[in-house]
PyMOL Python script that loads the backbone (N, CA, C, O; Angstrom):
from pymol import cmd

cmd.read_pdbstr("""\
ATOM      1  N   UNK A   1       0.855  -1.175   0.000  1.00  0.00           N
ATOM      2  CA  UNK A   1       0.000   0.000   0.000  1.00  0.00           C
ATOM      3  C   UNK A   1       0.900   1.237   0.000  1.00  0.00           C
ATOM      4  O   UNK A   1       1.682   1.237   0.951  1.00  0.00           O
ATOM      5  N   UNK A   2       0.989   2.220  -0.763  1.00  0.00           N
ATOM      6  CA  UNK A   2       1.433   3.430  -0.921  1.00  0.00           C
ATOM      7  C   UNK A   2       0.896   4.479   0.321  1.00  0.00           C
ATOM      8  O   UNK A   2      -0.198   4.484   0.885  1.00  0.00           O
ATOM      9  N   UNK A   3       1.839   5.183   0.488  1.00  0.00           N
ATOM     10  CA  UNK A   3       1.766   6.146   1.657  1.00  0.00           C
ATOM     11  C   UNK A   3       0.548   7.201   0.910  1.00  0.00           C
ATOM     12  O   UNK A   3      -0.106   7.744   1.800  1.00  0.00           O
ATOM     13  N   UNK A   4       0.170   7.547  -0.258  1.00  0.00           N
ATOM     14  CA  UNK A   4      -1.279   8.386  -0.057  1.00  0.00           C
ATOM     15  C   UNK A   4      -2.266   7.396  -0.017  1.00  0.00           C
ATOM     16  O   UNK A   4      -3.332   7.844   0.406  1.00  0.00           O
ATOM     17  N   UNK A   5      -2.289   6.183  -0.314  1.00  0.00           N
ATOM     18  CA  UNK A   5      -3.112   5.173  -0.066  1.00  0.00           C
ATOM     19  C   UNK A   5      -3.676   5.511   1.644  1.00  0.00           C
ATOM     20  O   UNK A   5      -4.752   5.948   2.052  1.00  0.00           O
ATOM     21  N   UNK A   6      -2.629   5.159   2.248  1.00  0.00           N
ATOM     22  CA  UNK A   6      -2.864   5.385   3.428  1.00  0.00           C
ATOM     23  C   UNK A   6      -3.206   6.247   3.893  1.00  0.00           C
ATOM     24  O   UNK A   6      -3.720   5.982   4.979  1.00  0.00           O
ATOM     25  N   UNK A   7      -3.211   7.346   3.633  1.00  0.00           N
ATOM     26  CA  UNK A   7      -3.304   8.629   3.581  1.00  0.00           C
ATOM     27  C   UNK A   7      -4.934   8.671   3.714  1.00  0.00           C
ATOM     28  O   UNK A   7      -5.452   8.970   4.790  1.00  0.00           O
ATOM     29  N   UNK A   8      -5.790   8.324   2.442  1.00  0.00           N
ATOM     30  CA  UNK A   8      -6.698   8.665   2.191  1.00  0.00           C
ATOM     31  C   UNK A   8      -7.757   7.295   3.193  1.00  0.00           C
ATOM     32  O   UNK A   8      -8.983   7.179   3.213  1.00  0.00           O
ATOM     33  N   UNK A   9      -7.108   6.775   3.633  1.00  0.00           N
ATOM     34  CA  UNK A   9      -8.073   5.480   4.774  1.00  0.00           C
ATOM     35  C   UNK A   9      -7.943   6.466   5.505  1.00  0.00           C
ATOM     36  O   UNK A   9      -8.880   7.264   5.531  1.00  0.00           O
ATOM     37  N   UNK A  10      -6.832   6.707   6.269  1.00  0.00           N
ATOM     38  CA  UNK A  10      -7.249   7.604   7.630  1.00  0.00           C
ATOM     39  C   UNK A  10      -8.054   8.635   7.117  1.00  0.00           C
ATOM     40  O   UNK A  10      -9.044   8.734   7.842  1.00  0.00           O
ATOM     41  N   UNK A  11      -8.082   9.524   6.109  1.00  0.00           N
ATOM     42  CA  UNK A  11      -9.054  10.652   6.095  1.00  0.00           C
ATOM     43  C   UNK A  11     -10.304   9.984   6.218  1.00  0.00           C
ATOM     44  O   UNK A  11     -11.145  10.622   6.852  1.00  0.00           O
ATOM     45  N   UNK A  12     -10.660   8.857   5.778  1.00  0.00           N
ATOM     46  CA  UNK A  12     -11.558   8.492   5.535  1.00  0.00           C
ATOM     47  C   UNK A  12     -12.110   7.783   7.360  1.00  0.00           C
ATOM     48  O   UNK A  12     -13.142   7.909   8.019  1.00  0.00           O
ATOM     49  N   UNK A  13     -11.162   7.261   7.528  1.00  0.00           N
ATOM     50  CA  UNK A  13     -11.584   6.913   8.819  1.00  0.00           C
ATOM     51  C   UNK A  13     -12.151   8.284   9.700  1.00  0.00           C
ATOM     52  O   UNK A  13     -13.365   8.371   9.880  1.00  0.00           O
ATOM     53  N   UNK A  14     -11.528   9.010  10.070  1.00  0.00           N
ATOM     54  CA  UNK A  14     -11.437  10.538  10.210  1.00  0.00           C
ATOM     55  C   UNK A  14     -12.915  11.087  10.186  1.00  0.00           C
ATOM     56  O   UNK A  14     -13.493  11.562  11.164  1.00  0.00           O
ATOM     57  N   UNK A  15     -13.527  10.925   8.701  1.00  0.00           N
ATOM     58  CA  UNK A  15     -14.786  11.242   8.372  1.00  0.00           C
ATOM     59  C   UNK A  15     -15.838  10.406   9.092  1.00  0.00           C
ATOM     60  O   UNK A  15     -16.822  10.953   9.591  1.00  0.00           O
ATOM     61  N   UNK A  16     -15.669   9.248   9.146  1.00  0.00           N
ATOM     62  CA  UNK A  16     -16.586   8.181   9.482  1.00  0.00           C
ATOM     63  C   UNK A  16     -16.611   8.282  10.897  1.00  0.00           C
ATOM     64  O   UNK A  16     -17.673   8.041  11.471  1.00  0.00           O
ATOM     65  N   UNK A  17     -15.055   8.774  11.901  1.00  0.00           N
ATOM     66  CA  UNK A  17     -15.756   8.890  13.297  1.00  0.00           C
ATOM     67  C   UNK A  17     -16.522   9.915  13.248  1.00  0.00           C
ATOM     68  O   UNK A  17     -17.696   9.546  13.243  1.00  0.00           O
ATOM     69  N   UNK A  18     -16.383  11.322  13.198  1.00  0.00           N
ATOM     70  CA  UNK A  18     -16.760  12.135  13.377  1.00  0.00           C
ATOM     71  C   UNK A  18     -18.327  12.160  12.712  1.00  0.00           C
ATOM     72  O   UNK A  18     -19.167  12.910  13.209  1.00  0.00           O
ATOM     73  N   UNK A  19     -18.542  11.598  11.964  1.00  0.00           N
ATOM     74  CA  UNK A  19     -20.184  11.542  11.049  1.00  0.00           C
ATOM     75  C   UNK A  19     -20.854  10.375  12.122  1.00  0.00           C
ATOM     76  O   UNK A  19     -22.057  10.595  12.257  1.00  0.00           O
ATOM     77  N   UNK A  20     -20.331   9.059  13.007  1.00  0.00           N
ATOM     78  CA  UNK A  20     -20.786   8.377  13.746  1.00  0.00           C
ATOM     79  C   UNK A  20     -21.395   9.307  14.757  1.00  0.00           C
ATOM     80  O   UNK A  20     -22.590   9.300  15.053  1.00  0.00           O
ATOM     81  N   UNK A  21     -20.178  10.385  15.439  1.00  0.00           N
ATOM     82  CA  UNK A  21     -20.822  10.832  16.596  1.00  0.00           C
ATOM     83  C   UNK A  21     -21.723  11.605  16.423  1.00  0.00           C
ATOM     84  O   UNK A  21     -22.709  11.605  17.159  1.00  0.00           O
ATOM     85  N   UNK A  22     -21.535  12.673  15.116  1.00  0.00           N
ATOM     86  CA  UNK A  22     -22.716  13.442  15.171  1.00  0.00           C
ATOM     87  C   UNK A  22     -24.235  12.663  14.872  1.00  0.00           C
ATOM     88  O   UNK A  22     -25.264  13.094  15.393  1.00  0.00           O
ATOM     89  N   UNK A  23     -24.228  11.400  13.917  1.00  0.00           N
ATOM     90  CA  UNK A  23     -25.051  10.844  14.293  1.00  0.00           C
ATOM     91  C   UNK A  23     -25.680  10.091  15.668  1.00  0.00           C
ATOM     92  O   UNK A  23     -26.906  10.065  15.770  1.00  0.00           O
ATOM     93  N   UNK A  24     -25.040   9.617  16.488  1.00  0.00           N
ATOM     94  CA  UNK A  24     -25.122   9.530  17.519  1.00  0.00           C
ATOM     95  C   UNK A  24     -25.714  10.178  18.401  1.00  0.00           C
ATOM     96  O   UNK A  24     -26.473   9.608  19.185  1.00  0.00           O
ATOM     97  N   UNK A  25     -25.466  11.601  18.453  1.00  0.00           N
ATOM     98  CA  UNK A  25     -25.904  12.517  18.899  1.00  0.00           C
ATOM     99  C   UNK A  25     -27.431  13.086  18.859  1.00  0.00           C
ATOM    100  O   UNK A  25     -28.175  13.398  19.788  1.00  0.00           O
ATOM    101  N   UNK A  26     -27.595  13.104  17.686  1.00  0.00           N
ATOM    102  CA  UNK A  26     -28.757  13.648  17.269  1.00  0.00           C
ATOM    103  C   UNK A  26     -29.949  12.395  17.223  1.00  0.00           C
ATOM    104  O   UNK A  26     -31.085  12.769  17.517  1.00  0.00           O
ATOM    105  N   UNK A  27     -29.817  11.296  16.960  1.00  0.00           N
ATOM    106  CA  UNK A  27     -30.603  10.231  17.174  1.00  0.00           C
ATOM    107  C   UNK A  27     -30.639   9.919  18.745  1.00  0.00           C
ATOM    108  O   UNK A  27     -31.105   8.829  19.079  1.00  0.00           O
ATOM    109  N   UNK A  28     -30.194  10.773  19.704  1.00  0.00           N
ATOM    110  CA  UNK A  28     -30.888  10.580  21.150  1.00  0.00           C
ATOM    111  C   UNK A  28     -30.896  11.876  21.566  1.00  0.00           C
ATOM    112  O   UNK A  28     -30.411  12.432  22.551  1.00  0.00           O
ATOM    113  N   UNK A  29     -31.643  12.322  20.479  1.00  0.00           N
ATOM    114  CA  UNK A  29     -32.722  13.658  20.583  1.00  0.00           C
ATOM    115  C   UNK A  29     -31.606  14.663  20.760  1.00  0.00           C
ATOM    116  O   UNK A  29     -32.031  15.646  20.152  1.00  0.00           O
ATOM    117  N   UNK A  30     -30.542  14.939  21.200  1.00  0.00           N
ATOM    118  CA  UNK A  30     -29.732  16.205  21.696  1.00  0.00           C
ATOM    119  C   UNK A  30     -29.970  17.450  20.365  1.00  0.00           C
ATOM    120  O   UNK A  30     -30.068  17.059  19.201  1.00  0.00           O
ATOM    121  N   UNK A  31     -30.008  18.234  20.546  1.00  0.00           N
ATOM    122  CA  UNK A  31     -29.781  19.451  19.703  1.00  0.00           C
ATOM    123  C   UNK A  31     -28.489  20.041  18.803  1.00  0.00           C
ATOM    124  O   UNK A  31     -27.302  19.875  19.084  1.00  0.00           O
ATOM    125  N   UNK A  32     -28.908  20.611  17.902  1.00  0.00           N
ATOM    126  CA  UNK A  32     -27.212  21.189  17.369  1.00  0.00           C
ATOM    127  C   UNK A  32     -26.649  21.839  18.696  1.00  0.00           C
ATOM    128  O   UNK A  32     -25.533  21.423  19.004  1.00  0.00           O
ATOM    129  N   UNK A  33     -27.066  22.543  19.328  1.00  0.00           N
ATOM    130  CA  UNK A  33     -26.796  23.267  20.305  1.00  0.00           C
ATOM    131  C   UNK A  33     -26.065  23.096  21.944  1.00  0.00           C
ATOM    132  O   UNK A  33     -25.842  23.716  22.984  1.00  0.00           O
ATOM    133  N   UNK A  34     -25.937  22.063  21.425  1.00  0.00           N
ATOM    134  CA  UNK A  34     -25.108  21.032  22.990  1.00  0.00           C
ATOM    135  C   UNK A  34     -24.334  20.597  22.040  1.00  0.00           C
ATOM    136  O   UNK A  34     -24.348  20.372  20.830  1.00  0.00           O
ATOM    137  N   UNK A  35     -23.389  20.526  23.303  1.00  0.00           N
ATOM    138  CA  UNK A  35     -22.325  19.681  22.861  1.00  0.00           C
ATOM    139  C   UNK A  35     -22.672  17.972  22.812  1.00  0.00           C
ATOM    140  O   UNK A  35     -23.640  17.302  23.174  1.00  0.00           O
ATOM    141  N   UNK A  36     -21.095  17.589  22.044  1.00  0.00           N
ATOM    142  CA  UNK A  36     -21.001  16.278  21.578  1.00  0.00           C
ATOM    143  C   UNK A  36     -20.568  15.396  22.893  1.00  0.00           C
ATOM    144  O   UNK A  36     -20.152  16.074  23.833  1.00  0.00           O
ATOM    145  N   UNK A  37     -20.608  14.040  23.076  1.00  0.00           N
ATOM    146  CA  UNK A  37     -20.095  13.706  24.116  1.00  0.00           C
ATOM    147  C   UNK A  37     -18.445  13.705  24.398  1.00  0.00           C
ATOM    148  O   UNK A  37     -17.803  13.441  25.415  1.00  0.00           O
ATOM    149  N   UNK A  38     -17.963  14.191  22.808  1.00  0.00           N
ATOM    150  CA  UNK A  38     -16.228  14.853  22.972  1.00  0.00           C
ATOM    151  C   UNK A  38     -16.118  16.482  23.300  1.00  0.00           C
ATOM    152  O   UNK A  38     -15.224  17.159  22.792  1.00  0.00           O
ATOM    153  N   UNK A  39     -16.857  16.897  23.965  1.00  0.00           N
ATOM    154  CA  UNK A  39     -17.104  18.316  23.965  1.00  0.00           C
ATOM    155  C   UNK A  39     -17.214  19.291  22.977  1.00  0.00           C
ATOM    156  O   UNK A  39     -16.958  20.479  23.170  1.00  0.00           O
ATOM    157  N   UNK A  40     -17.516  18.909  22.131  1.00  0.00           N
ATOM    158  CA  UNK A  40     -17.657  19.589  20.714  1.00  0.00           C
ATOM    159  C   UNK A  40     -18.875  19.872  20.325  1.00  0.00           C
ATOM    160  O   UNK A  40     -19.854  19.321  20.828  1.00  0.00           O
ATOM    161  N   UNK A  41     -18.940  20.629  19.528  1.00  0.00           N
ATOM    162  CA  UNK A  41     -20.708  21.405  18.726  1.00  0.00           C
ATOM    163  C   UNK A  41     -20.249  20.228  17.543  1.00  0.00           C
ATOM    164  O   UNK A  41     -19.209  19.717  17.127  1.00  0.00           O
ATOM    165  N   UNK A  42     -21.790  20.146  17.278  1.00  0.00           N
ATOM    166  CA  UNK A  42     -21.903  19.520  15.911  1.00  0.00           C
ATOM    167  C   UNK A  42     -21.277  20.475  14.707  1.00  0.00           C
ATOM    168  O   UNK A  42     -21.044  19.968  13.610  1.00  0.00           O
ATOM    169  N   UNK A  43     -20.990  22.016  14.980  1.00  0.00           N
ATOM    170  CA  UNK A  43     -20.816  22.696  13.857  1.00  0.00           C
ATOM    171  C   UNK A  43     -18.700  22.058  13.364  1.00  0.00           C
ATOM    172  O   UNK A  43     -17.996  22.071  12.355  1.00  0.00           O
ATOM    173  N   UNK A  44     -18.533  21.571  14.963  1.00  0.00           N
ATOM    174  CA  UNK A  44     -16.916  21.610  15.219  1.00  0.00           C
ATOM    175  C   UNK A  44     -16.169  20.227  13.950  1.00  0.00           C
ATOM    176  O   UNK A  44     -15.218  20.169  13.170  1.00  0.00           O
ATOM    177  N   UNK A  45     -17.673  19.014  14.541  1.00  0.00           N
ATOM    178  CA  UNK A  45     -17.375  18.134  13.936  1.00  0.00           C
ATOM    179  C   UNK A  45     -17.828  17.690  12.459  1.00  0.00           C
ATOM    180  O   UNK A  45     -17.718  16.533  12.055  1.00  0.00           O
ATOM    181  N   UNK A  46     -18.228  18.501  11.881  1.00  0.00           N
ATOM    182  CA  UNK A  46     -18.643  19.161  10.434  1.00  0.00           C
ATOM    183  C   UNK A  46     -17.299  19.727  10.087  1.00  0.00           C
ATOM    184  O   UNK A  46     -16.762  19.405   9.027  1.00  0.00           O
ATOM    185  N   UNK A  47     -16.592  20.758  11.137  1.00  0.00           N
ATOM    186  CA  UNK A  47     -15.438  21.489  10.325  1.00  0.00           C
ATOM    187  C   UNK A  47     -14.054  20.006  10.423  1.00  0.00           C
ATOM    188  O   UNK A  47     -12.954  19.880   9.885  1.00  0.00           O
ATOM    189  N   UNK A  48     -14.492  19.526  10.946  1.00  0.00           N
ATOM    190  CA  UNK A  48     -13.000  18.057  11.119  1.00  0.00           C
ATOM    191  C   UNK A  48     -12.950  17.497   9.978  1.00  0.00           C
ATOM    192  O   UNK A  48     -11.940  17.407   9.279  1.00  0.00           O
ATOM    193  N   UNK A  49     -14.313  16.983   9.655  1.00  0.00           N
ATOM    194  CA  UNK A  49     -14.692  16.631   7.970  1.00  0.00           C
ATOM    195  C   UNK A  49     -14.434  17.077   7.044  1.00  0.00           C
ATOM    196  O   UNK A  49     -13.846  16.368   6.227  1.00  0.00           O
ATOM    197  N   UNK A  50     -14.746  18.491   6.703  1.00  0.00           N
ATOM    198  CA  UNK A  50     -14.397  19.428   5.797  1.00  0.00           C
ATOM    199  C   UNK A  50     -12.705  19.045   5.724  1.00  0.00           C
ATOM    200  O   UNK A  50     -12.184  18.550   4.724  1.00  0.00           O
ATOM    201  N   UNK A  51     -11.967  19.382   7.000  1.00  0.00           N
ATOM    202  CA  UNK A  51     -10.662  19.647   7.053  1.00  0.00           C
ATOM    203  C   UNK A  51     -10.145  18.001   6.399  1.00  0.00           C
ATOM    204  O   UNK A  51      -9.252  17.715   5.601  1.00  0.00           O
ATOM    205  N   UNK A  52     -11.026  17.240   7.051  1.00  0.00           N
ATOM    206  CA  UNK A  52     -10.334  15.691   5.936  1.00  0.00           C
ATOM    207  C   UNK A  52     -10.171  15.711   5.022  1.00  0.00           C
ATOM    208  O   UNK A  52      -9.109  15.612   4.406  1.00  0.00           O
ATOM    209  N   UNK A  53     -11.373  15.871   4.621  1.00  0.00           N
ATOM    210  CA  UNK A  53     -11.828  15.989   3.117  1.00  0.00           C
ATOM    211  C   UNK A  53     -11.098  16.440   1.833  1.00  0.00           C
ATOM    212  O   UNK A  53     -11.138  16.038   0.671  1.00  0.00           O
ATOM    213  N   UNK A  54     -10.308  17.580   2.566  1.00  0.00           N
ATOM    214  CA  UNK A  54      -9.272  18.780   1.924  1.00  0.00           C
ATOM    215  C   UNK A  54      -7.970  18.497   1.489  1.00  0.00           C
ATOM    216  O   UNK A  54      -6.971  18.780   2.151  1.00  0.00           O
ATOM    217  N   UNK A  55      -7.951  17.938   0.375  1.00  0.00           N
ATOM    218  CA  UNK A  55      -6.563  16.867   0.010  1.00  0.00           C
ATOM    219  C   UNK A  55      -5.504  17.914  -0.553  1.00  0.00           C
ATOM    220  O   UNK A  55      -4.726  17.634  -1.465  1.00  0.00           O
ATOM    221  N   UNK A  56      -5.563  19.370   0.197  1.00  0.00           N
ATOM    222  CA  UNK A  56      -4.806  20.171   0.217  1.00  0.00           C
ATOM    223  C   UNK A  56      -4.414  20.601   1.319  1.00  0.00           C
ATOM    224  O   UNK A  56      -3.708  21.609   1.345  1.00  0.00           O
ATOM    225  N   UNK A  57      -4.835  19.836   2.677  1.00  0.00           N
ATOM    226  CA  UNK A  57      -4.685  20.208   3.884  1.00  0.00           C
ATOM    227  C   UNK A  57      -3.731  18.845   4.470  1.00  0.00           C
ATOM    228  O   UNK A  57      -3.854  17.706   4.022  1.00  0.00           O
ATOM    229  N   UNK A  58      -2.736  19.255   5.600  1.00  0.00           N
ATOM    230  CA  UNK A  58      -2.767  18.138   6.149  1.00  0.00           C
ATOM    231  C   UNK A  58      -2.719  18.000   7.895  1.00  0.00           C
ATOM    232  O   UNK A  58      -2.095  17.408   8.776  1.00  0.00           O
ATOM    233  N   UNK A  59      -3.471  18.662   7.777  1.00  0.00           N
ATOM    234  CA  UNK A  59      -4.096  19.034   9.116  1.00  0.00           C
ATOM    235  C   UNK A  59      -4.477  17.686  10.109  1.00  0.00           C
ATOM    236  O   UNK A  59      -4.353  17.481  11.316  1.00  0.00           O
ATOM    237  N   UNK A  60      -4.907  17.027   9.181  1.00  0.00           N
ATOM    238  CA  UNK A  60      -5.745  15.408   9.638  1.00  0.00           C
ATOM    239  C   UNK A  60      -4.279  14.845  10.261  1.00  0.00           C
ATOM    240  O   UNK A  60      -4.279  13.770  10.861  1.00  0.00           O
ATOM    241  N   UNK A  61      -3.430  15.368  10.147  1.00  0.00           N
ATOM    242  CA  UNK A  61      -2.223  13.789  10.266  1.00  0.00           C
ATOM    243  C   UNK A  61      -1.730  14.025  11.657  1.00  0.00           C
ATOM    244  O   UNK A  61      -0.940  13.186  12.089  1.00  0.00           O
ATOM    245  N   UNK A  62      -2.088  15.110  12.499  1.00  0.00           N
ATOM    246  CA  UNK A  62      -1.952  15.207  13.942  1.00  0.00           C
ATOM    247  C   UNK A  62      -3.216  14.736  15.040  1.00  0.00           C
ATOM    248  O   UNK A  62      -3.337  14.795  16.263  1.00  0.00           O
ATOM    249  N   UNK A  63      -4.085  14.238  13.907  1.00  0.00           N
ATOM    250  CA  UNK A  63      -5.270  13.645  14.714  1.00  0.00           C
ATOM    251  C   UNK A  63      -5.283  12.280  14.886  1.00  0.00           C
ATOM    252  O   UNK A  63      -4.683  11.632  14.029  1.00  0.00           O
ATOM    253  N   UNK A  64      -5.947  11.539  15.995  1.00  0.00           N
ATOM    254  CA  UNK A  64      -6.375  10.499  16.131  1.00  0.00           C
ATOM    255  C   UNK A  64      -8.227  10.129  16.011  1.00  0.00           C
ATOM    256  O   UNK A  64      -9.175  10.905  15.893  1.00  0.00           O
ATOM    257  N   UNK A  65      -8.183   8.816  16.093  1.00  0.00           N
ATOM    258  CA  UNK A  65      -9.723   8.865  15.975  1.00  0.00           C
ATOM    259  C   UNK A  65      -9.656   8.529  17.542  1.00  0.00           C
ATOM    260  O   UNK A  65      -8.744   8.286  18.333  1.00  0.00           O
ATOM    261  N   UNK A  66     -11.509   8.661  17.641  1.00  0.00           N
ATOM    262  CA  UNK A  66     -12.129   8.756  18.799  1.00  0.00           C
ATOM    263  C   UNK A  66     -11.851   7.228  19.561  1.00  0.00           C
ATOM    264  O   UNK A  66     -11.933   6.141  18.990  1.00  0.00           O
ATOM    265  N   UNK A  67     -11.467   7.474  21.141  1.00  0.00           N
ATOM    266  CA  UNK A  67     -11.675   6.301  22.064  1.00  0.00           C
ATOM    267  C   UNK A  67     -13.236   6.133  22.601  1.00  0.00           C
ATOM    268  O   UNK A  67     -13.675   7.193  23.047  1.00  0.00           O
ATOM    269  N   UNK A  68     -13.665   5.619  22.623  1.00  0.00           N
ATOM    270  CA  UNK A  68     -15.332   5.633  22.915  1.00  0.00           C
ATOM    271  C   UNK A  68     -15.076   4.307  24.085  1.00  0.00           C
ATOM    272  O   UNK A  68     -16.032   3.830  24.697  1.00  0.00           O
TER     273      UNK A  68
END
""", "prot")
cmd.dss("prot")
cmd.show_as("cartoon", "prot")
cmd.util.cbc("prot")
cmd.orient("prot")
């Protein structure tokens, strides 16, 4: 596997926690308006995504995914 190979799993992983919790969230009723159970607004974990997403950024590569 090539290093942007890899690259693009973790973004991808990246996306998929952060879209779990906000789903999570909102399917036991909570509001945009509270926080996440990582202390975060849903608006925060929308911008983590974006920032994955951004295969001009590499912002993602100091992150980990979520311990739950």
């Amino acid at each position: 596997m090539t290093s942007v190979e890899r690259d693009f799993i973790k973004r991808l992983k990246l996306v998929i926690d952060d879209a779990n919790v906000i789903i999570e969230h909102l399917e036991q009723g909570k509001g945009l308006e509270n926080d996440t159970k990582h202390g975060a607004t849903i608006y925060t974990h929308l911008d983590n995504i974006s920032i994955a997403l951004d295969l001009g950024s590499y912002e993602h590569l100091k992150w980990n995914l979520f311990k739950d």
